[in-house]
Kinemage of the C-alpha trace (Angstrom):
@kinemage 1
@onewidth
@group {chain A} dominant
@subgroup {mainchain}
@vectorlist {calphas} color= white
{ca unk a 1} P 0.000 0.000 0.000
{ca unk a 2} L 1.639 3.221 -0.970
{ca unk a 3} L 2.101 5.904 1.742
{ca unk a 4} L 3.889 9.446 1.481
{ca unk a 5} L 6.701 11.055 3.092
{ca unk a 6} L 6.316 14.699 3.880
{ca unk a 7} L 9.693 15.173 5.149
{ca unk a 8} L 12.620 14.958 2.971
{ca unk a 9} L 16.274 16.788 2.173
{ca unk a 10} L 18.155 16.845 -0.604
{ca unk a 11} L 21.641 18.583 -1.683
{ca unk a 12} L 20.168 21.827 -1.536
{ca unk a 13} L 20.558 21.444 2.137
{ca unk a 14} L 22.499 18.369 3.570
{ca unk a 15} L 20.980 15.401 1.676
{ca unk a 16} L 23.113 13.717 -0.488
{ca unk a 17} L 20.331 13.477 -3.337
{ca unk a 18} L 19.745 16.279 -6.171
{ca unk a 19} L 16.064 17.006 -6.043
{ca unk a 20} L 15.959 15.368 -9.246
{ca unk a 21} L 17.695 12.087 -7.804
{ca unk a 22} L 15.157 12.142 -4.829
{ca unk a 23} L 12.022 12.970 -6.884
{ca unk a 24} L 13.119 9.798 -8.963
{ca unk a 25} L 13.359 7.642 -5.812
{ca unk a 26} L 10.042 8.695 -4.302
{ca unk a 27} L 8.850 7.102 -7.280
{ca unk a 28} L 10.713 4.560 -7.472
{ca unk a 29} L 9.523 3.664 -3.935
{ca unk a 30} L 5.719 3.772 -4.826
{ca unk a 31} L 5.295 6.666 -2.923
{ca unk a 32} L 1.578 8.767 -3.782
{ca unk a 33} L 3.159 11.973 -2.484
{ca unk a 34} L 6.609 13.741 -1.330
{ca unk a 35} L 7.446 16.828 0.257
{ca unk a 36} L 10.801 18.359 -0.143
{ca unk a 37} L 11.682 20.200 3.381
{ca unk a 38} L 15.068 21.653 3.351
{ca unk a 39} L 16.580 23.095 6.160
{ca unk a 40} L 16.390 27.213 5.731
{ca unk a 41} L 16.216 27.269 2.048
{ca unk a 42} L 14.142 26.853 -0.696
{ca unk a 43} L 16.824 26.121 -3.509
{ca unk a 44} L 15.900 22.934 -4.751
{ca unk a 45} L 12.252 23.093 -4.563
{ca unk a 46} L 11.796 24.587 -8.620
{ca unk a 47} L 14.251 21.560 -9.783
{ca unk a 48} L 11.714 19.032 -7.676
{ca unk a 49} L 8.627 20.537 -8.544
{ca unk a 50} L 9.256 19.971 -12.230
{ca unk a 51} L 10.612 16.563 -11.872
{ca unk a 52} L 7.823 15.231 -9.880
{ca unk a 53} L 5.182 16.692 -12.641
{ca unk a 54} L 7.390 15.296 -14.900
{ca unk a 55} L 6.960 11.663 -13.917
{ca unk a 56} L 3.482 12.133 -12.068
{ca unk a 57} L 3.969 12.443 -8.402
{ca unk a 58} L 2.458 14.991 -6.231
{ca unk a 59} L 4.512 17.214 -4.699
{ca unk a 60} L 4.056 19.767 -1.564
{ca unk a 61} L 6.720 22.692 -1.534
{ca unk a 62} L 8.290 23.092 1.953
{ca unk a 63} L 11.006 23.877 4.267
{ca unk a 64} L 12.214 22.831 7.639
{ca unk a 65} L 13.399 26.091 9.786
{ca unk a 66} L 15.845 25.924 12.410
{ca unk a 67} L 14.593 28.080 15.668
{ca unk a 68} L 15.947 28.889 19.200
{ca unk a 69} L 13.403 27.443 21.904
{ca unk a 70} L 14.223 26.539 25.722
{ca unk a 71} L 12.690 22.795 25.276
{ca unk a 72} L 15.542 21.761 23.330
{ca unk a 73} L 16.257 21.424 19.327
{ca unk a 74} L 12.861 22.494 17.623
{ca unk a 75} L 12.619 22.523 14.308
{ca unk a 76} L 9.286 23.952 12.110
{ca unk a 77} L 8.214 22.490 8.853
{ca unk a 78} L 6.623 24.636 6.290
{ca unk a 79} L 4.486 23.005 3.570
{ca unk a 80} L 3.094 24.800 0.217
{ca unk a 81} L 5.177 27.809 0.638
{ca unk a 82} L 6.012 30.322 -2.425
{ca unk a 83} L 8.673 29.418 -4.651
{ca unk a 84} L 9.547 32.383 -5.832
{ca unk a 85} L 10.557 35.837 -3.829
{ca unk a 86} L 8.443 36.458 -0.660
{ca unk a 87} L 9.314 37.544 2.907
{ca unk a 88} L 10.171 34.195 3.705
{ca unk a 89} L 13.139 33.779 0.875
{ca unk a 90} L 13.942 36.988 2.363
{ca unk a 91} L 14.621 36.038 5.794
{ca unk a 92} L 16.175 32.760 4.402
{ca unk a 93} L 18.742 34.575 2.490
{ca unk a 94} L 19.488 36.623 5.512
{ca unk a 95} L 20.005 33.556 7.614
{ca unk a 96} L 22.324 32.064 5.175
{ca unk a 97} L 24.304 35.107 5.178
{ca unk a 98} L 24.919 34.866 8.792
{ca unk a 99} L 25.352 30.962 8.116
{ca unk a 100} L 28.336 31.885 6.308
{ca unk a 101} L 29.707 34.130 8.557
{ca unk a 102} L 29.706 31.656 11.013
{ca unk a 103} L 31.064 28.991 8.769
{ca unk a 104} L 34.249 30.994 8.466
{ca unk a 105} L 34.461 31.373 12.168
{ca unk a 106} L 34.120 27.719 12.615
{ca unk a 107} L 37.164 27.328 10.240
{ca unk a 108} L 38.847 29.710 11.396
{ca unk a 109} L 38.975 27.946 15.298
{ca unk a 110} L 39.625 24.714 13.421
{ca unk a 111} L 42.873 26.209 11.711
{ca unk a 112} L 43.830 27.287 14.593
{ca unk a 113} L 43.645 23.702 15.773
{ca unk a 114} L 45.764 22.579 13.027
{ca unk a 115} L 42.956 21.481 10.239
{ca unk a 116} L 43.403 23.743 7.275
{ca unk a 117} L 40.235 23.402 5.463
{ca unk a 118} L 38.957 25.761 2.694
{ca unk a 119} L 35.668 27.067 1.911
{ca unk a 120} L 35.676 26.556 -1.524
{ca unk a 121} L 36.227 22.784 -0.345
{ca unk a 122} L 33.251 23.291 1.754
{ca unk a 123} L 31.143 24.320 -1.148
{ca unk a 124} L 32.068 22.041 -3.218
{ca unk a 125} L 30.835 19.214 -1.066
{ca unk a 126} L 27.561 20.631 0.309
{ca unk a 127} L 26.185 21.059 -3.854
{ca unk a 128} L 23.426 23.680 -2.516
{ca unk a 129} L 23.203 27.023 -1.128
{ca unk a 130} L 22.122 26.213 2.312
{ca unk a 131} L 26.259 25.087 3.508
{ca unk a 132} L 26.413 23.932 7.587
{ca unk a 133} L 28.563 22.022 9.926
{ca unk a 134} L 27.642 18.624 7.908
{ca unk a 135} L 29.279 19.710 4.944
{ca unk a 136} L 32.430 20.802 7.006
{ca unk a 137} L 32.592 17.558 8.724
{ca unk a 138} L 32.372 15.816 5.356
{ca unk a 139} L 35.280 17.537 4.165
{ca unk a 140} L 37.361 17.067 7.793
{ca unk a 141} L 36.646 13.413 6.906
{ca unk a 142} L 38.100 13.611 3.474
{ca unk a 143} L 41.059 15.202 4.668
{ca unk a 144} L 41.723 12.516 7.261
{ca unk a 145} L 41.279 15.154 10.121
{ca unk a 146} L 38.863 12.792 12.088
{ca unk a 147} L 38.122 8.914 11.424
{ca unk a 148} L 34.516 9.827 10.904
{ca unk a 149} L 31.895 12.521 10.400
{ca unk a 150} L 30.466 11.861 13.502
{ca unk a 151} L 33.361 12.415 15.264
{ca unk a 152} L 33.878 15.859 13.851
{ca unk a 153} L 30.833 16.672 15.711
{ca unk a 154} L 31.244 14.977 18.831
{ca unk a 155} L 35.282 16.829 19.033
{ca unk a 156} L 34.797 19.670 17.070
{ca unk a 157} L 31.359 21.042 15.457
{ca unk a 158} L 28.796 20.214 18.498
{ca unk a 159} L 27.930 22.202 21.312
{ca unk a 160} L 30.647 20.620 22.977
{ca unk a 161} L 32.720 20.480 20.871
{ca unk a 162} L 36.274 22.634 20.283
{ca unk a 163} L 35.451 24.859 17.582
{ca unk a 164} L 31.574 25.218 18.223
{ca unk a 165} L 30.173 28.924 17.053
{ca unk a 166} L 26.263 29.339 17.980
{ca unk a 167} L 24.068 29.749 15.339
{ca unk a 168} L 21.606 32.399 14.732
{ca unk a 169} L 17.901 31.335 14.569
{ca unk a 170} L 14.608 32.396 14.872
{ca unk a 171} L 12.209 32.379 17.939
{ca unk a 172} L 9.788 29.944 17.391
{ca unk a 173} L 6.946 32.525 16.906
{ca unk a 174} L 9.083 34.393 14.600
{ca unk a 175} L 9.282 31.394 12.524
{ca unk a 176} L 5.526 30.325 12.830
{ca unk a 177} L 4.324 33.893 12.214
{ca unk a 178} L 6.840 34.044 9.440
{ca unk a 179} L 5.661 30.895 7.319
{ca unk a 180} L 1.543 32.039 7.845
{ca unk a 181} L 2.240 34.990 6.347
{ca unk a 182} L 3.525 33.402 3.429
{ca unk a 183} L 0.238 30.807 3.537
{ca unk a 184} L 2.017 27.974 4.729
{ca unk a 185} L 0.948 25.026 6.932
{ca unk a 186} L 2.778 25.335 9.642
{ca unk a 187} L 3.998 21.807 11.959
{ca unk a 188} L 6.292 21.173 14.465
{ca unk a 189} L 8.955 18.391 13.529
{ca unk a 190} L 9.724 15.640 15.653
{ca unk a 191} L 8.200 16.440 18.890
{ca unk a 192} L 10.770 13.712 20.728
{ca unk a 193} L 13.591 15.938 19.962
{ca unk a 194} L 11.905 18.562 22.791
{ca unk a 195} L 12.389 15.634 25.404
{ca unk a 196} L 9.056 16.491 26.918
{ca unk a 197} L 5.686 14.210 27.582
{ca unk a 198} L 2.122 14.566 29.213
{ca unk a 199} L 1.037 17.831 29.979
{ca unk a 200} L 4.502 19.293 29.854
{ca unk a 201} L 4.748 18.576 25.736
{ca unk a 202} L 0.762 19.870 25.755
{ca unk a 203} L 1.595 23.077 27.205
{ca unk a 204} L 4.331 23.947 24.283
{ca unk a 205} L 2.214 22.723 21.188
{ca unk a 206} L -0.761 24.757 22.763
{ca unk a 207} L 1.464 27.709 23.128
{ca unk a 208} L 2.804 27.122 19.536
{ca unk a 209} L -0.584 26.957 18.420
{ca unk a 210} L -1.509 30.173 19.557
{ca unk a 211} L 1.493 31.591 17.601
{ca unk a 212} L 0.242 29.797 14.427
{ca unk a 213} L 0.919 26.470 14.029
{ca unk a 214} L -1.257 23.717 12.302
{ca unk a 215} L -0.022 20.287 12.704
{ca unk a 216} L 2.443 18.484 14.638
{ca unk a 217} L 4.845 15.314 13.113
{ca unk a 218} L 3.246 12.340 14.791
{ca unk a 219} L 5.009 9.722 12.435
{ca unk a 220} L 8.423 9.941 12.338
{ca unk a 221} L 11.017 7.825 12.325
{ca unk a 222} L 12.900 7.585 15.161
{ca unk a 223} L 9.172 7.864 17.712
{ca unk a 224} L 8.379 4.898 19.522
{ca unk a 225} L 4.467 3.598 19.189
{ca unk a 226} L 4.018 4.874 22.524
{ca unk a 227} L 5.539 8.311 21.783
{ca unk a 228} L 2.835 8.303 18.375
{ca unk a 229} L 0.131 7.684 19.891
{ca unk a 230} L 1.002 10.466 22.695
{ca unk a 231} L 1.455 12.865 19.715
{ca unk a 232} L -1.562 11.590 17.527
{ca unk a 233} L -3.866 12.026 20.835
{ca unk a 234} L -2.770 15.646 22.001
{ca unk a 235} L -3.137 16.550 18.014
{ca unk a 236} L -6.907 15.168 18.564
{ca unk a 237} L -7.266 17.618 22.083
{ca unk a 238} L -5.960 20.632 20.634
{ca unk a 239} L -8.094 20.319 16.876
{ca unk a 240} L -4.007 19.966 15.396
{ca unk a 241} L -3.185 18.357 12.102
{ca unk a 242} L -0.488 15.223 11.699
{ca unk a 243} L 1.778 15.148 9.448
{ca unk a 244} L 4.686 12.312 8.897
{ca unk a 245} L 7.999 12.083 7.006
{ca unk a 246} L 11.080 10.101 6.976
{ca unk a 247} L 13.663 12.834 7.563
{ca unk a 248} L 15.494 11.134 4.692
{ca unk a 249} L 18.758 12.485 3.785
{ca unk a 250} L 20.362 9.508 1.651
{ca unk a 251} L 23.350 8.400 2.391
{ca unk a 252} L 23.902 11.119 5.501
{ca unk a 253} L 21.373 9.231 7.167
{ca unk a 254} L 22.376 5.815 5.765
{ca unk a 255} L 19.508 3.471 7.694
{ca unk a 256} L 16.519 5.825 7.026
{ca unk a 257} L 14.893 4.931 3.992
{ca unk a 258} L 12.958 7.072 1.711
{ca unk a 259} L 8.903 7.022 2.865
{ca unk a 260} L 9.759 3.422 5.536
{ca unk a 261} L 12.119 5.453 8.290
{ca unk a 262} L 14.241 2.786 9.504
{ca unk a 263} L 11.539 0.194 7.794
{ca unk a 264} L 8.520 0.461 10.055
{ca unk a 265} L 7.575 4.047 9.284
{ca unk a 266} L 4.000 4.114 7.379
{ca unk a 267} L 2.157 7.565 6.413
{ca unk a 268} L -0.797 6.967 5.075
{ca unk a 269} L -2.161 9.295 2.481
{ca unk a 270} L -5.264 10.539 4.396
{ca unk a 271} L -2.836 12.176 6.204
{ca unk a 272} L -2.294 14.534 3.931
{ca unk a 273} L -5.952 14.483 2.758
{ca unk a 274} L -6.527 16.452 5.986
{ca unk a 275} L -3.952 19.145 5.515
{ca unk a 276} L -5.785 19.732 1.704
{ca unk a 277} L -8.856 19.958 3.710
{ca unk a 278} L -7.945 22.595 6.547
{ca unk a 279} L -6.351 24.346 3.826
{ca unk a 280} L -9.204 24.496 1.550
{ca unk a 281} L -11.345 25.750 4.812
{ca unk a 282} L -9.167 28.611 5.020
{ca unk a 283} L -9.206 29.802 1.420
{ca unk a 284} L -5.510 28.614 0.624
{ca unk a 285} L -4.239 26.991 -2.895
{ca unk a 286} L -3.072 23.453 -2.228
């Protein structure tokens, strides 16, 4: 039975699949729908769009926003958002800007700790226009700097780590209130990443939902059925859509597949039946 995956990356961001290449495995994988949700850009979603159209998949435009919260790494997903210039690709380009700044900084600590990496090496590894900490950790690999990736981050590029520079983000109501005003459904990605339950995890999503947001990512690969069900019943309390998604990234995430998660992960289309609905309630293009 084919499902969809409405949360994907690709080498616009930190995947290590072209839109093209990932629009091709979506179908590939039998999969009825696919959003593309790049992390603060929308660079590859023109390439995907045309591809999926191309070979007859539906396709949902979206983007996965980084933002600064006290319950731990929260991330926003944007679905249908504008392609072309808007406030949003505004604040995106102005967040890459500062993501560059702070690339150099980052390489500029790890010089100083005898790794001599340069950005154009940087660049040419990440492919897309959204370049992070994966892509220099890729190329500190290459170099033979650090047996692995991971262990660029876990020495180096994580909090933690040796040559760490904070990043600059958005609140999360500056990100929610951002993406409405653009007409995007707005959902919060992988709740377990806030480390909160019960009424504790209730009190953020209906605070979030009072800034904006629609939906929150009950299937996802790395919840438990317990943590699902938690997700899928608090969505039901607070009148919240679900949404679902892989998080695939290809072969940066190795063991996630495309649409299965780690081979258990199952989004039914309905799921996005219900987001075409709300939307259609409110007077927005889907």
């Amino acid at each position: 039975m084919p499902g969809i995956d409405l949360h994907t990356h690709s080498t616009a961001s930190d995947g290590s699949l072209s839109p093209t290449d990932l629009m091709l495995a979506a179908k590939h994988a039998d999969l009825q729908a696919i959003a593309l949700t790049d992390h603060d850009t929308t660079g590859g979603l023109d390439e995907a769009a045309a591809v999926a159209a191309d070979i007859g998949l539906e396709f949902i435009p979206g983007c996965e926003l980084s933002v600064v919260s006290p319950n731990g790494n929260m991330h926003i997903l944007g679905y249908w958002i504008p392609m072309g210039p808007s406030a949003l690709s505004d604040t995106l380009r102005f967040l890459r800007d500062r993501r560059h700044e702070r690339n150099h900084l980052i390489m500029a600590k790890l010089k100083a700790l005898g790794m001599d990496i340069s950005y154009d090496e940087v660049l040419a590894v990440s492919g897309g226009d959204a370049v992070g900490r994966p892509h220099i950790a890729q190329v500190m690999h290459a170099k033979g700097f650090v047996q692995h990736v991971s262990d660029a981050f876990k020495d180096y590029l994580g909090s933690e780590g040796k040559a760490y520079v904070p990043k600059e983000k958005l609140g999360p109501r500056q990100a929610i209130e951002l993406l409405k005003s653009v007409g995007a459904t707005v959902v919060l990605a992988h709740p377990f990443l806030l480390g909160l339950e019960g009424a504790d995890l209730r009190g953020v999503l209906k605070q979030l939902k009072e800034f904006g947001l629609d939906g929150v990512e009950a299937y996802y690969t790395m919840h438990r059925p317990d943590q699902t069900l938690l997700y899928l019943g608090i969505a039901q309390d607070l009148n919240l859509l679900v949404a679902g998604g892989s998080d695939f990234h290809g072969a940066v995430k190795p063991d996630v597949q495309l649409g299965r998660g780690f081979g258990n992960l199952f989004v039914p289309y309905s799921v996005l039946e219900a987001m075409k609905l709300r939307r259609n309630e409110l007077g927005l293009p889907v």
